[in-house]
N, C-alpha and C positions, 0 to 999 in steps of 0.2 A: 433360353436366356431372353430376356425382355429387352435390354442393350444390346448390341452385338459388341460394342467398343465404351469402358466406362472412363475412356484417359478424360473426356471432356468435362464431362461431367463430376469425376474426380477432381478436377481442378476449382468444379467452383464449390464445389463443398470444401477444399481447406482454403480458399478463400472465403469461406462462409457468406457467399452472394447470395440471400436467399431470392434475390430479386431473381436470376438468374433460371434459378430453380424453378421460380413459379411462373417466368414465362414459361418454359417444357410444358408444366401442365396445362396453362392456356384457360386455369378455370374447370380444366372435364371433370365429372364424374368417375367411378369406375362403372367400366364398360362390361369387362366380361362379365361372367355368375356361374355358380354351380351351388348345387343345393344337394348334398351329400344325403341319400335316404340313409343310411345307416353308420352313426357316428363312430370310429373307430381309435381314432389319435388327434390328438392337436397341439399342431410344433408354436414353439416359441418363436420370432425372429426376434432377433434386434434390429429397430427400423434405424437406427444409425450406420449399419454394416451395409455399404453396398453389393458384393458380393451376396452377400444370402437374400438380400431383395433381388437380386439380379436372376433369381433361381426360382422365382416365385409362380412362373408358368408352368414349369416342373415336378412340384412337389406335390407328392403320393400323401399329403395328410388332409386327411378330411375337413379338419379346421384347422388356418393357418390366423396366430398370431401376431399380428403386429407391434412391438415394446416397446413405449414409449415411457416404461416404469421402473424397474429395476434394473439394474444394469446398465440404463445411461444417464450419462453423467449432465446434471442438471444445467451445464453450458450447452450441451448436446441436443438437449429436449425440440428447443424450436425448428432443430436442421433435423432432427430426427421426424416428426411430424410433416415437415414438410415432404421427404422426402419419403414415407409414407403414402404423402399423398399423389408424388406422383408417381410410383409406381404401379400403384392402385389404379390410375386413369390409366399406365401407358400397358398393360397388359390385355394383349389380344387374345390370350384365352387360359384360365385358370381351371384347377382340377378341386378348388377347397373352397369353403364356406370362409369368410373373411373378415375378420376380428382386429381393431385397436385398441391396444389395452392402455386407454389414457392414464393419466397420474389422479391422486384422491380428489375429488371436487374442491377443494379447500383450497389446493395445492395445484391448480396451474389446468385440473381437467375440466370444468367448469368453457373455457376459451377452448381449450383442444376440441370438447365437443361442438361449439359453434364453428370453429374449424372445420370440421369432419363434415360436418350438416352439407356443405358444400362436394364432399369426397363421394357420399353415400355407400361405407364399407357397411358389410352384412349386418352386423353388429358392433357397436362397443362395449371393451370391457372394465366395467365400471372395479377399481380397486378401494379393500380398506372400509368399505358399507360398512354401517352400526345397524342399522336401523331402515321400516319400510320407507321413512322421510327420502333419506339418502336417494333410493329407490324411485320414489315420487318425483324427488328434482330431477336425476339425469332421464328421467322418461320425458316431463317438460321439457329439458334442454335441446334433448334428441328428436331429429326429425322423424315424424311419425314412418318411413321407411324402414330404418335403422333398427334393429334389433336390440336387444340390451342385456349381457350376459353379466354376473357376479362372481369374483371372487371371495370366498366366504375365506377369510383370514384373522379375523379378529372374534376375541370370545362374545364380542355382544353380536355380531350377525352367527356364529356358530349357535347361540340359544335363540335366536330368532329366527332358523331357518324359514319356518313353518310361516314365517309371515311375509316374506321376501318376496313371495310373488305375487305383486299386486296386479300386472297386468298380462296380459298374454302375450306380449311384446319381451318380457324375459323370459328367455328360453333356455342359456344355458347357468349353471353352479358350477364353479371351478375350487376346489378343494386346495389352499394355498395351506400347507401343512407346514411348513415352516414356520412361517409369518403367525401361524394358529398359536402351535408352540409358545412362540416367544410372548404372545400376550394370554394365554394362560398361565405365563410362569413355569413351564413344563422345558426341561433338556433337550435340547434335539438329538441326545444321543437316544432315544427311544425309537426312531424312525430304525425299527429294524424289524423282520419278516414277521416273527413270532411277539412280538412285545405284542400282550393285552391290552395296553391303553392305545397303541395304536389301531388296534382291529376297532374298538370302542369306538373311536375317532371315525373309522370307514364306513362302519356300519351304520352309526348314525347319521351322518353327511348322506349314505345312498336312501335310508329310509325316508326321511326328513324331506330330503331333494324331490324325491320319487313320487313321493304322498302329495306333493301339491303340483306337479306335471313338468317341474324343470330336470333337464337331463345332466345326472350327476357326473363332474368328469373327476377319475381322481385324481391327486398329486402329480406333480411333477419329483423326479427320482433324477437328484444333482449329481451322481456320480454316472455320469454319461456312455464311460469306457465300461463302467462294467455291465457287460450285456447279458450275463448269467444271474446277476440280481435282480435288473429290469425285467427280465421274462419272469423271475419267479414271483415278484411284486403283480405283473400282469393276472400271472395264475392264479395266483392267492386271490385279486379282486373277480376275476371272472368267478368264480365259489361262489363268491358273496354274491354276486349277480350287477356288477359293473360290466360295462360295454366300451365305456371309453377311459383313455388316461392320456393326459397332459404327456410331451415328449421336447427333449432340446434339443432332438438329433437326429437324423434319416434313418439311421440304424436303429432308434428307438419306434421309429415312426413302421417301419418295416416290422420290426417284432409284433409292436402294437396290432394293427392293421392284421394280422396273421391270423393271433390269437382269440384276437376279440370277434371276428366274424365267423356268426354259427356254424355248425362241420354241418358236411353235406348228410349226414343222417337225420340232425336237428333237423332242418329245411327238408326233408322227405316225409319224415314225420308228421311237422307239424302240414304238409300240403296233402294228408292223408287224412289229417284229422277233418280237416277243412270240406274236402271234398264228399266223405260220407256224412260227416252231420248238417251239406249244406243238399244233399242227397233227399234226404226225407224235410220235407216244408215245415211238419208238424214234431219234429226232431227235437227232446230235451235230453236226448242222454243215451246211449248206446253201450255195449259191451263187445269189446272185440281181444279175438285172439292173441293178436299182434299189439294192437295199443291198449287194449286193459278197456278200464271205463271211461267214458268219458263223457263227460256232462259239458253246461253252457261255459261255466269258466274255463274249463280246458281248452274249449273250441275259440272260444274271444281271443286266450293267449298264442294262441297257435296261430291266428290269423292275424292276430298283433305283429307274431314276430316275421311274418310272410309281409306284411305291410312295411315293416320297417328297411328289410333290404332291398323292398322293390320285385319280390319275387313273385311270380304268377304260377296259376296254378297248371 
Protein backbone atom coordinates (compact mmCIF):
# COMPACT_ATOMS: atom_id res chain seq x y z
CA UNK A 1 0.00 0.00 0.00
CA UNK A 2 1.29 3.54 -0.80
CA UNK A 3 -0.95 5.01 2.18
CA UNK A 4 -0.92 3.05 5.26
CA UNK A 5 -4.27 5.15 6.39
CA UNK A 6 -6.57 6.93 3.37
CA UNK A 7 -9.21 8.43 6.34
CA UNK A 8 -7.28 11.77 5.47
CA UNK A 9 -7.11 11.85 2.58
CA UNK A 10 -10.58 10.54 1.96
CA UNK A 11 -11.91 13.39 3.44
CA UNK A 12 -10.47 15.94 1.31
CA UNK A 13 -11.48 14.27 -1.79
CA UNK A 14 -15.26 14.42 -0.85
CA UNK A 15 -14.48 17.71 0.09
CA UNK A 16 -13.15 18.10 -3.23
CA UNK A 17 -9.94 20.31 -1.84
CA UNK A 18 -7.84 20.01 -4.66
CA UNK A 19 -5.75 22.42 -3.13
CA UNK A 20 -5.15 20.01 -0.54
CA UNK A 21 -4.30 17.43 -2.81
CA UNK A 22 -1.66 19.17 -4.46
CA UNK A 23 0.08 20.28 -1.44
CA UNK A 24 0.67 16.06 -0.85
CA UNK A 25 2.27 16.16 -3.96
CA UNK A 26 4.48 19.17 -3.49
CA UNK A 27 4.91 19.38 -7.32
CA UNK A 28 7.20 15.75 -7.46
CA UNK A 29 7.53 13.88 -10.35
CA UNK A 30 7.02 10.12 -10.14
CA UNK A 31 9.85 8.68 -8.48
CA UNK A 32 9.91 5.05 -8.97
CA UNK A 33 10.29 2.98 -12.63
CA UNK A 34 10.13 -0.33 -13.94
CA UNK A 35 10.45 -1.02 -17.52
CA UNK A 36 8.86 -4.35 -17.98
CA UNK A 37 11.13 -6.58 -20.77
CA UNK A 38 8.32 -8.51 -21.68
CA UNK A 39 4.84 -7.13 -21.87
CA UNK A 40 2.29 -9.56 -20.57
CA UNK A 41 -1.16 -7.62 -19.20
CA UNK A 42 -2.21 -4.21 -18.68
CA UNK A 43 -4.75 -3.50 -15.90
CA UNK A 44 -7.13 -0.61 -16.17
CA UNK A 45 -7.40 1.53 -12.85
CA UNK A 46 -9.76 4.12 -12.28
CA UNK A 47 -7.70 6.99 -11.06
CA UNK A 48 -10.88 8.28 -9.11
CA UNK A 49 -11.04 4.98 -6.81
CA UNK A 50 -8.61 5.36 -3.94
CA UNK A 51 -8.45 1.95 -2.91
CA UNK A 52 -7.12 0.52 -6.29
CA UNK A 53 -4.45 3.57 -6.38
CA UNK A 54 -3.83 2.73 -3.06
CA UNK A 55 -2.44 -0.95 -4.50
CA UNK A 56 -0.49 0.43 -7.13
CA UNK A 57 3.11 -0.63 -5.47
CA UNK A 58 1.53 -4.04 -5.69
CA UNK A 59 0.43 -4.99 -8.69
CA UNK A 60 1.76 -7.87 -10.94
CA UNK A 61 0.64 -6.08 -14.32
CA UNK A 62 3.32 -5.10 -16.50
CA UNK A 63 1.49 -2.02 -17.60
CA UNK A 64 -0.62 -0.24 -15.25
CA UNK A 65 -3.36 2.08 -16.49
CA UNK A 66 -4.34 5.17 -15.16
CA UNK A 67 -8.36 6.23 -16.25
CA UNK A 68 -9.08 9.31 -16.55
CA UNK A 69 -11.62 8.28 -19.60
CA UNK A 70 -14.40 5.99 -19.38
CA UNK A 71 -15.80 5.36 -16.49
CA UNK A 72 -15.44 8.67 -14.76
CA UNK A 73 -17.81 10.72 -14.46
CA UNK A 74 -16.90 14.14 -15.96
CA UNK A 75 -17.24 16.06 -12.46
CA UNK A 76 -14.78 13.44 -11.41
CA UNK A 77 -11.99 14.06 -14.13
CA UNK A 78 -10.07 16.96 -12.50
CA UNK A 79 -9.95 15.11 -8.87
CA UNK A 80 -9.22 12.05 -10.76
CA UNK A 81 -6.03 13.60 -12.53
CA UNK A 82 -5.01 14.86 -9.69
CA UNK A 83 -5.12 12.29 -7.73
CA UNK A 84 -3.38 10.28 -10.39
CA UNK A 85 -0.84 12.44 -10.05
CA UNK A 86 -0.08 11.94 -6.70
CA UNK A 87 0.09 8.67 -6.32
CA UNK A 88 2.40 8.47 -9.14
CA UNK A 89 4.95 10.96 -6.96
CA UNK A 90 4.10 9.16 -3.61
CA UNK A 91 5.07 5.50 -4.78
CA UNK A 92 8.40 4.26 -3.42
CA UNK A 93 8.56 1.57 -5.61
CA UNK A 94 6.39 0.09 -8.61
CA UNK A 95 6.53 -3.25 -10.43
CA UNK A 96 4.71 -1.79 -14.06
CA UNK A 97 5.47 0.43 -16.83
CA UNK A 98 2.89 3.54 -16.07
CA UNK A 99 0.27 4.87 -18.27
CA UNK A 100 -2.64 7.77 -18.11
CA UNK A 101 -5.02 7.37 -20.27
CA UNK A 102 -6.26 11.21 -20.74
CA UNK A 103 -9.62 12.03 -22.34
CA UNK A 104 -9.86 12.98 -26.50
CA UNK A 105 -7.67 15.99 -27.08
CA UNK A 106 -10.80 17.91 -28.04
CA UNK A 107 -12.16 17.04 -24.81
CA UNK A 108 -10.34 18.12 -21.77
CA UNK A 109 -6.69 15.85 -22.68
CA UNK A 110 -5.08 18.51 -24.42
CA UNK A 111 -4.68 20.37 -20.38
CA UNK A 112 -4.38 16.78 -18.65
CA UNK A 113 -1.25 16.47 -20.84
CA UNK A 114 0.28 19.73 -19.68
CA UNK A 115 -0.84 18.41 -16.46
CA UNK A 116 1.08 15.35 -16.70
CA UNK A 117 4.26 17.16 -18.24
CA UNK A 118 4.85 17.98 -14.68
CA UNK A 119 3.93 14.04 -13.30
CA UNK A 120 6.38 12.34 -15.83
CA UNK A 121 4.14 8.85 -15.99
CA UNK A 122 5.77 6.42 -18.67
CA UNK A 123 3.50 7.13 -21.05
CA UNK A 124 0.14 8.71 -22.02
CA UNK A 125 -2.66 7.13 -23.46
CA UNK A 126 -3.84 9.18 -26.01
CA UNK A 127 -7.80 8.16 -26.68
CA UNK A 128 -10.33 8.28 -30.02
CA UNK A 129 -7.03 9.31 -32.71
CA UNK A 130 -8.48 9.59 -36.42
CA UNK A 131 -5.50 10.33 -37.80
CA UNK A 132 -1.35 10.75 -37.79
CA UNK A 133 -2.25 14.73 -36.99
CA UNK A 134 -3.94 13.59 -33.65
CA UNK A 135 -0.65 11.67 -33.12
CA UNK A 136 1.49 14.79 -34.12
CA UNK A 137 -0.20 17.22 -31.59
CA UNK A 138 -0.16 14.89 -28.34
CA UNK A 139 3.56 14.19 -29.24
CA UNK A 140 4.13 18.19 -29.38
CA UNK A 141 2.05 18.45 -26.07
CA UNK A 142 3.96 15.68 -24.32
CA UNK A 143 7.13 16.15 -22.83
CA UNK A 144 9.70 14.69 -24.72
CA UNK A 145 10.22 11.97 -21.73
CA UNK A 146 6.76 10.79 -21.89
CA UNK A 147 5.88 8.06 -23.96
CA UNK A 148 2.79 8.08 -26.00
CA UNK A 149 0.63 4.89 -26.50
CA UNK A 150 -2.82 4.75 -28.85
CA UNK A 151 -6.05 3.41 -28.49
CA UNK A 152 -7.05 2.38 -31.88
CA UNK A 153 -11.04 2.61 -31.39
CA UNK A 154 -12.43 4.47 -34.17
CA UNK A 155 -12.82 3.18 -37.82
CA UNK A 156 -10.68 6.07 -39.30
CA UNK A 157 -7.41 5.20 -36.85
CA UNK A 158 -8.47 1.28 -37.46
CA UNK A 159 -7.68 1.99 -41.50
CA UNK A 160 -4.90 4.15 -40.52
CA UNK A 161 -3.14 1.84 -38.51
CA UNK A 162 -0.05 1.62 -40.70
CA UNK A 163 0.42 5.45 -40.44
CA UNK A 164 0.11 5.89 -36.72
CA UNK A 165 3.43 5.64 -35.90
CA UNK A 166 5.20 8.64 -36.62
CA UNK A 167 7.62 8.76 -33.96
CA UNK A 168 9.45 6.30 -32.01
CA UNK A 169 8.11 7.83 -28.97
CA UNK A 170 4.65 5.68 -29.65
CA UNK A 171 5.21 2.48 -28.36
CA UNK A 172 2.19 0.90 -27.53
CA UNK A 173 -1.63 0.15 -29.74
CA UNK A 174 -4.31 -0.74 -27.62
CA UNK A 175 -7.21 -2.41 -29.42
CA UNK A 176 -10.42 -0.69 -27.77
CA UNK A 177 -12.99 -3.21 -29.44
CA UNK A 178 -15.92 -1.82 -28.27
CA UNK A 179 -15.64 1.69 -28.99
CA UNK A 180 -14.30 0.09 -32.84
CA UNK A 181 -17.56 -1.70 -32.91
CA UNK A 182 -19.82 1.01 -32.18
CA UNK A 183 -18.16 3.39 -34.92
CA UNK A 184 -18.22 0.75 -37.60
CA UNK A 185 -21.77 0.39 -37.17
CA UNK A 186 -21.11 -3.44 -36.07
CA UNK A 187 -23.16 -5.23 -32.80
CA UNK A 188 -21.20 -5.87 -29.99
CA UNK A 189 -22.90 -8.97 -29.66
CA UNK A 190 -20.15 -10.38 -32.17
CA UNK A 191 -17.35 -10.00 -29.50
CA UNK A 192 -17.53 -13.88 -29.09
CA UNK A 193 -14.58 -16.73 -29.26
CA UNK A 194 -15.35 -17.95 -32.88
CA UNK A 195 -17.20 -15.06 -34.73
CA UNK A 196 -15.06 -14.40 -38.02
CA UNK A 197 -15.39 -10.72 -38.00
CA UNK A 198 -13.95 -10.68 -34.84
CA UNK A 199 -10.74 -12.80 -35.66
CA UNK A 200 -10.61 -10.31 -38.82
CA UNK A 201 -10.57 -7.42 -36.33
CA UNK A 202 -7.45 -9.23 -34.36
CA UNK A 203 -5.61 -10.14 -36.99
CA UNK A 204 -5.55 -7.20 -38.51
CA UNK A 205 -4.84 -4.86 -35.36
CA UNK A 206 -1.63 -7.52 -34.66
CA UNK A 207 -0.38 -7.41 -38.37
CA UNK A 208 -0.83 -3.71 -38.97
CA UNK A 209 0.37 -2.94 -35.20
CA UNK A 210 3.50 -5.22 -35.67
CA UNK A 211 4.56 -4.11 -39.27
CA UNK A 212 5.38 -0.66 -38.10
CA UNK A 213 7.17 -1.68 -34.60
CA UNK A 214 4.19 -0.74 -32.07
CA UNK A 215 3.35 -3.59 -29.55
CA UNK A 216 -0.29 -4.67 -30.20
CA UNK A 217 -2.17 -5.16 -26.93
CA UNK A 218 -5.54 -6.84 -27.37
CA UNK A 219 -8.97 -5.87 -25.95
CA UNK A 220 -10.06 -5.51 -22.83
CA UNK A 221 -12.87 -8.62 -22.10
CA UNK A 222 -15.79 -6.62 -19.90
CA UNK A 223 -17.08 -9.67 -18.41
CA UNK A 224 -14.49 -9.86 -15.54
CA UNK A 225 -15.90 -12.92 -13.39
CA UNK A 226 -15.78 -15.00 -16.08
CA UNK A 227 -12.36 -16.31 -15.93
CA UNK A 228 -12.90 -19.39 -18.32
CA UNK A 229 -13.70 -16.92 -21.29
CA UNK A 230 -10.77 -14.74 -20.33
CA UNK A 231 -8.24 -17.46 -20.67
CA UNK A 232 -9.77 -18.80 -23.66
CA UNK A 233 -9.77 -15.27 -25.47
CA UNK A 234 -6.11 -15.19 -24.05
CA UNK A 235 -5.51 -18.73 -26.03
CA UNK A 236 -7.11 -17.86 -29.01
CA UNK A 237 -4.84 -14.53 -29.22
CA UNK A 238 -1.60 -16.21 -28.13
CA UNK A 239 -2.25 -18.67 -31.91
CA UNK A 240 -2.48 -15.64 -33.54
CA UNK A 241 0.84 -14.52 -32.09
CA UNK A 242 -0.30 -11.77 -29.40
CA UNK A 243 1.64 -11.43 -26.19
CA UNK A 244 -0.29 -8.92 -24.46
CA UNK A 245 -4.02 -8.14 -23.60
CA UNK A 246 -5.60 -5.31 -21.86
CA UNK A 247 -7.16 -6.69 -18.13
CA UNK A 248 -9.72 -4.99 -15.27
CA UNK A 249 -8.88 -7.37 -12.81
CA UNK A 250 -5.93 -9.10 -10.78
CA UNK A 251 -7.26 -12.35 -11.65
CA UNK A 252 -7.26 -11.29 -15.30
CA UNK A 253 -3.89 -10.00 -14.73
CA UNK A 254 -2.68 -13.37 -13.24
CA UNK A 255 -4.20 -15.57 -16.19
CA UNK A 256 -2.85 -13.03 -18.49
CA UNK A 257 0.70 -12.83 -17.12
CA UNK A 258 0.70 -16.92 -17.07
CA UNK A 259 -0.29 -17.59 -20.45
CA UNK A 260 1.31 -15.16 -22.33
CA UNK A 261 5.04 -15.86 -21.08
CA UNK A 262 6.91 -18.29 -23.38
CA UNK A 263 6.94 -22.05 -21.77
CA UNK A 264 10.30 -23.10 -20.71
CA UNK A 265 10.67 -25.19 -23.91
CA UNK A 266 10.19 -21.96 -26.20
CA UNK A 267 13.13 -20.26 -24.21
CA UNK A 268 15.42 -23.51 -24.36
CA UNK A 269 14.91 -23.80 -27.78
CA UNK A 270 15.15 -20.64 -29.07
CA UNK A 271 18.72 -20.36 -26.44
CA UNK A 272 19.85 -23.31 -28.65
CA UNK A 273 19.28 -21.82 -31.56
CA UNK A 274 21.21 -18.85 -30.66
CA UNK A 275 24.06 -20.62 -29.16
CA UNK A 276 25.00 -22.95 -32.23
CA UNK A 277 24.49 -20.49 -35.10
CA UNK A 278 26.34 -17.80 -32.96
CA UNK A 279 28.93 -20.96 -32.57
CA UNK A 280 30.20 -20.72 -36.22
CA UNK A 281 31.26 -16.65 -37.10
CA UNK A 282 30.75 -17.70 -40.72
CA UNK A 283 27.21 -19.46 -40.00
CA UNK A 284 24.18 -18.93 -42.50
CA UNK A 285 22.09 -21.91 -41.81
CA UNK A 286 22.66 -25.16 -40.21
CA UNK A 287 20.67 -28.52 -39.97
CA UNK A 288 20.05 -30.16 -36.89
CA UNK A 289 18.45 -33.17 -35.29
CA UNK A 290 16.56 -31.62 -32.69
CA UNK A 291 15.74 -28.22 -34.29
CA UNK A 292 15.48 -28.94 -37.98
CA UNK A 293 17.03 -26.23 -40.19
CA UNK A 294 17.68 -23.32 -39.39
CA UNK A 295 18.74 -20.36 -41.15
CA UNK A 296 19.29 -16.21 -40.42
CA UNK A 297 15.58 -15.73 -39.74
CA UNK A 298 15.11 -18.42 -37.34
CA UNK A 299 18.10 -17.34 -35.46
CA UNK A 300 17.06 -13.20 -35.26
CA UNK A 301 13.59 -14.79 -33.95
CA UNK A 302 14.95 -16.81 -31.56
CA UNK A 303 17.17 -14.31 -30.26
CA UNK A 304 14.32 -11.74 -30.48
CA UNK A 305 12.34 -13.61 -28.14
CA UNK A 306 15.42 -14.35 -25.66
CA UNK A 307 15.91 -10.46 -25.88
CA UNK A 308 12.42 -9.69 -25.07
CA UNK A 309 12.23 -11.50 -21.63
CA UNK A 310 15.49 -10.53 -20.60
CA UNK A 311 16.81 -13.96 -20.83
CA UNK A 312 20.47 -15.00 -21.23
CA UNK A 313 22.04 -17.50 -22.65
Amino acid sequence: MIFEDLKELQNEVEAGDFEAIERRRGGRPQQARFKPPYIRSALMLSAHRLRHLNRLDSLEADVVVLNLEDGVAPSLKPLALRLAALFLAEAKNINSRTVVRVNPLDKGGREEIEYLNTVLPDAVRIPKVKSSKDVEEALDLADEKIKIDLSIETKEAFEAISTLRVNERVELFYLGALDLLASLGLPQRIVQLHNPTMHYILSRFLIKSSAIGALPVSFVYQEYSDTEAFENWCLLEKRMGYHAKGCISPTQVDIANRLFMPEAEEIEWARRVVELFESDPDCSGFADDELGFVDEPIYKGAKKLLKSIGAEL
